[in-house]
C-alpha positions in Angstrom: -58.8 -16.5 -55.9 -61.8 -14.9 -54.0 -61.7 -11.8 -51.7 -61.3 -13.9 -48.8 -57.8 -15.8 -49.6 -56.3 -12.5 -50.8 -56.6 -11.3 -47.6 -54.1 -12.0 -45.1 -54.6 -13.1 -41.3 -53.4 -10.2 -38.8 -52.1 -11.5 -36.0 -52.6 -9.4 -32.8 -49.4 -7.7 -31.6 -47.9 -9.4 -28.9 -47.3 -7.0 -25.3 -44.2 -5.4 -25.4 -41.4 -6.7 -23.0 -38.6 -5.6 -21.7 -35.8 -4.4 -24.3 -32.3 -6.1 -24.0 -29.8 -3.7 -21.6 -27.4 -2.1 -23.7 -24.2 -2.6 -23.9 -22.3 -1.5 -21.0 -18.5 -0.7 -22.2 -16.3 -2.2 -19.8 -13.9 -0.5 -17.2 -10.1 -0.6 -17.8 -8.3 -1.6 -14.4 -6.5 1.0 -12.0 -3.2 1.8 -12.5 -0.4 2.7 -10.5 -1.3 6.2 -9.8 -4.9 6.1 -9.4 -6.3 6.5 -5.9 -8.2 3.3 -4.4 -10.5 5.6 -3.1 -11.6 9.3 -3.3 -13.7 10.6 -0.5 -16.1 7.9 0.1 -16.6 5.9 -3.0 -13.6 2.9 -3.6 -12.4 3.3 -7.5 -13.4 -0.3 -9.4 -11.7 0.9 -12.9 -11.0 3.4 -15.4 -13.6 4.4 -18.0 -11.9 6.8 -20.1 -9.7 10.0 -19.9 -8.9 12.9 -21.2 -6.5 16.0 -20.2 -8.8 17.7 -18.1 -9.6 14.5 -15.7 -10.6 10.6 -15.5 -13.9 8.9 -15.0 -13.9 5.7 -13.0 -16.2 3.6 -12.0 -17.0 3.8 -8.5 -18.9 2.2 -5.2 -19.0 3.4 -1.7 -19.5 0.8 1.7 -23.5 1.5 1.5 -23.6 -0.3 -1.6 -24.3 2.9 -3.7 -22.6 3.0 -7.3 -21.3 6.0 -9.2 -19.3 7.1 -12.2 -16.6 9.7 -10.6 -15.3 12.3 -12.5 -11.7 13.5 -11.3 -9.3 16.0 -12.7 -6.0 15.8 -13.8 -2.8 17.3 -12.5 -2.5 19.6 -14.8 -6.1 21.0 -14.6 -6.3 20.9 -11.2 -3.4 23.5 -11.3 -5.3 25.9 -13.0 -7.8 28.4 -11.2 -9.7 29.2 -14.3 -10.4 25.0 -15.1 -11.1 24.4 -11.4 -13.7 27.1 -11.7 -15.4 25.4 -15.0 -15.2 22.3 -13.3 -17.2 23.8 -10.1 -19.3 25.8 -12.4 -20.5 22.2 -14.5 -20.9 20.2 -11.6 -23.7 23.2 -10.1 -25.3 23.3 -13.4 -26.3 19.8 -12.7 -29.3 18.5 -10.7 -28.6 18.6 -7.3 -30.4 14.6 -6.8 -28.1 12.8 -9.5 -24.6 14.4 -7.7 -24.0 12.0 -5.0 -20.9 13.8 -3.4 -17.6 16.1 -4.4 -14.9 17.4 -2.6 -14.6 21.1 -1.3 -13.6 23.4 -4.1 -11.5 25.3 -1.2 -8.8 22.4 -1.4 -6.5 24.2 -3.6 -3.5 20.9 -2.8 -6.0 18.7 -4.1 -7.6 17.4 -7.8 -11.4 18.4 -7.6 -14.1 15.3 -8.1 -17.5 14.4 -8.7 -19.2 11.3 -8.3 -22.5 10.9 -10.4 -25.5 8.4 -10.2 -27.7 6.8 -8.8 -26.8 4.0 -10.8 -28.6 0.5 -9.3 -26.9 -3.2 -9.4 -26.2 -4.2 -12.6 -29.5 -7.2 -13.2 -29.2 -7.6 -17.0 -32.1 -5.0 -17.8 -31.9 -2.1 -19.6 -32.8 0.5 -16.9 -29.6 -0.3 -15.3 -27.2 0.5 -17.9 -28.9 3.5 -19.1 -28.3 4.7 -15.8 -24.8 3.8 -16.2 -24.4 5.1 -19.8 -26.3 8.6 -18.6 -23.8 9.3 -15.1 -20.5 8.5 -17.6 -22.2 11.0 -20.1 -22.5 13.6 -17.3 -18.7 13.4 -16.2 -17.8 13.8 -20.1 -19.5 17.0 -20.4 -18.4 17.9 -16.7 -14.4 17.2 -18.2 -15.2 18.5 -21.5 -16.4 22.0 -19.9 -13.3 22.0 -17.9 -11.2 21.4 -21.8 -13.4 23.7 -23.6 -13.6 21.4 -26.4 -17.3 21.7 -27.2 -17.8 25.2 -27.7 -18.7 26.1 -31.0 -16.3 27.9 -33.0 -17.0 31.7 -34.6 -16.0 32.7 -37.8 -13.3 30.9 -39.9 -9.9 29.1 -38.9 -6.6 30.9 -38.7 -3.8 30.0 -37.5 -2.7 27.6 -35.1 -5.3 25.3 -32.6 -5.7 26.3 -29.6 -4.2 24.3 -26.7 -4.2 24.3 -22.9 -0.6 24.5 -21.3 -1.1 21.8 -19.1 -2.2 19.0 -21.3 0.5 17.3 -21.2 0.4 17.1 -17.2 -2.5 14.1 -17.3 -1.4 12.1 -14.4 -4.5 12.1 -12.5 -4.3 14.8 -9.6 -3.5 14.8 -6.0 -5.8 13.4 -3.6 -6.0 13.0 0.0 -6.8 9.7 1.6 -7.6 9.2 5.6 -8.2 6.5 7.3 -5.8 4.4 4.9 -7.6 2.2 2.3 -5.7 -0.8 3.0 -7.5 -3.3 4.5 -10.9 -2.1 4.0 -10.7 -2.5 0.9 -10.0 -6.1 0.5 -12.1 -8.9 -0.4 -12.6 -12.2 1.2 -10.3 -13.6 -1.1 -8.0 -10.9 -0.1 -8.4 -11.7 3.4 -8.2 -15.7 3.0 -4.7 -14.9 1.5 -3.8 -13.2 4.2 -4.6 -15.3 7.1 -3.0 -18.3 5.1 0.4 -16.5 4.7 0.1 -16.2 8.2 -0.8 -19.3 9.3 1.9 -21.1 6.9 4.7 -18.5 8.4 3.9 -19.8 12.1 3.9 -23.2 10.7 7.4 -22.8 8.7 8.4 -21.2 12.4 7.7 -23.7 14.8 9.3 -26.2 12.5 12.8 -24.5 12.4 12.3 -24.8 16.4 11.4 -28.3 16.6 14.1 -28.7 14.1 17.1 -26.9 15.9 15.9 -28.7 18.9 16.5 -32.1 18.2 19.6 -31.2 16.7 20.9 -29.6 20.0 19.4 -31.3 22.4 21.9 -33.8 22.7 25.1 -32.2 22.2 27.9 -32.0 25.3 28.6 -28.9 26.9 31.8 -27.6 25.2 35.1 -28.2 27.3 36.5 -25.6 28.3 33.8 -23.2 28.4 33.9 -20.6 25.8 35.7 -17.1 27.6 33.6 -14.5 27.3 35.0 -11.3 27.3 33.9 -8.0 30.0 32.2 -5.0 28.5 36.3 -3.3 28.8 37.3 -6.4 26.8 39.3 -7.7 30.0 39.4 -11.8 30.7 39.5 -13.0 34.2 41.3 -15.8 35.1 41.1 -17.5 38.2 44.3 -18.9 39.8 44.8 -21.8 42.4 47.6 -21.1 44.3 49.8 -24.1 45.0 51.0 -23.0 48.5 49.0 -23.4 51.1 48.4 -20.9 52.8 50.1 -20.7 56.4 47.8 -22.5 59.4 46.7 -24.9 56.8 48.4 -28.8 56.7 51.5 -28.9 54.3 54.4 -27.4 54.2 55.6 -24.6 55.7 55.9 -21.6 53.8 58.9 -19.6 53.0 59.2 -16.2 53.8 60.6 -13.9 50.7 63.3 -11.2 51.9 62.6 -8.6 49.4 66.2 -7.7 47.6 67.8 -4.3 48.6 69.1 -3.8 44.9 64.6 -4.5 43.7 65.5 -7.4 41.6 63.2 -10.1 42.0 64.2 -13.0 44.8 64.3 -16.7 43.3 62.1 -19.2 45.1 64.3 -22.0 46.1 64.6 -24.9 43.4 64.6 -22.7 40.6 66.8 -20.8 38.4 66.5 -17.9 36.3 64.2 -14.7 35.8 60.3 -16.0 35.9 59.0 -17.7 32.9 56.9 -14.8 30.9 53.9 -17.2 30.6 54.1 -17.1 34.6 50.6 -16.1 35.9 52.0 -14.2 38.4 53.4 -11.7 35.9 50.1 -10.4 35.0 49.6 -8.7 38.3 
């Protein structure tokens, strides 16, 4: 085997390229208790959580995403965590804090939304802007829990523990104009007007319907009484004497009875009938 053979061909490196995007962990859904929307950024999903706040995954209507940081109930109760919270988000650069709530809002959870991080295209420039605005809303929640501070001299006794950890509903928060509908999608809105339209349709149907059934029904004989507001009937009562000038026979005079009982009209016998008409007047 000469010199030649034993040595091997080197191949000339190829130009680099683009490295694959890492892998983005993906956001939990919203719960219950989560606000749709703090300040201007709409809540997509949760990213994680701990007892000093949530991180969500965020956008606003400009098309701008973020990673927002927000603090928990129990946290946001406490002046000393609200300051550590303030105090961590102003250690940050001023260009990668998109927007935050007034720390003056003492009713309301304190938040931070983080970025810029651009539309997600599959490279890895977007992701690690991703991955880097989630890391700064860990250390902004893990300066609020204290849970990175490097510990002096040896262990003894019991760990230490914030009173309000327990308390890790996400905190209050305040939202105006109401989210609902901005918020929807055009699916959301599709939905919509088709519950609509079918509720109209279902509608006039029942009309058309009750129509032809009563269209054609007589008028009911005799007419239903309907009673006066001081639940009174009238009733309306033809006389069968005509009255005196008119053709028919003459009427007969009544000579009211000196003892007041009632005078008979001649032909009949007796005290009135009580279902006499006349009695109810």
């Amino acid at each position: 085997m000469t010199a030649t053979e034993s040595q091997t061909e080197v191949q000339p490196a190829e130009p680099p390229v683009d490295a694959p995007a890492s892998l983005i962990p993906a956001a939990l859904p919203l719960q219950p208790e989560d606000p749709p929307r703090v300040g201007e950024f709409w809540l997509r999903g949760r990213l994680g959580a701990n007892a000093a706040g949530y991180l969500y995954t965020a956008s606003d209507e400009r098309g701008r995403n973020a990673v927002v940081a927000m603090m928990t109930e129990g946290s946001a109760d406490d002046a000393a965590a609200r300051d550590r919270f303030v105090f961590a988000v102003d250690a940050l650069p001023e260009d990668v804090v998109l927007a935050h709530n007034d720390e003056d809002d003492d009713d309301l959870a304190l938040w931070a939304a983080f970025g810029p991080i651009r539309e997600d295209d599959g490279s890895s420039a977007a992701s690690d802007e991703r991955l880097l605005a989630e890391r700064r809303g860990e250390d902004v929640l893990s300066a609020v829990l204290m849970d990175r501070i490097p510990q002096h001299g040896r262990l003894r006794g019991p760990d230490f523990r914030h009173y309000w950890e327990n308390r890790r509903r996400p905190g209050l928060f305040r939202i105006w104009p109401l989210p609902w509908p901005t918020a929807l999608r055009p699916a959301s809105w599709a939905a919509i007007w088709y519950a609509l339209a079918t509720m109209l349709l279902l509608m006039a149907l029942a009309l058309l319907l009750a129509w032809f059934l009563f269209k054609d029904s007589p008028p009911l004989d005799p007419p239903p009484v309907i009673p006066t507001p001081s639940r009174t009937v009238t009733t309306t009562i033809t006389p069968t004497t005509p009255p005196p000038g008119t053709d028919g026979p003459p009427s007969t005079p009544v000579t009211p009875d000196p003892s007041g009982s009632i005078p008979l009209t001649p032909g009949t016998s007796g005290p009135p009938s009580p279902t006499d008409p006349g009695d109810k007047f």
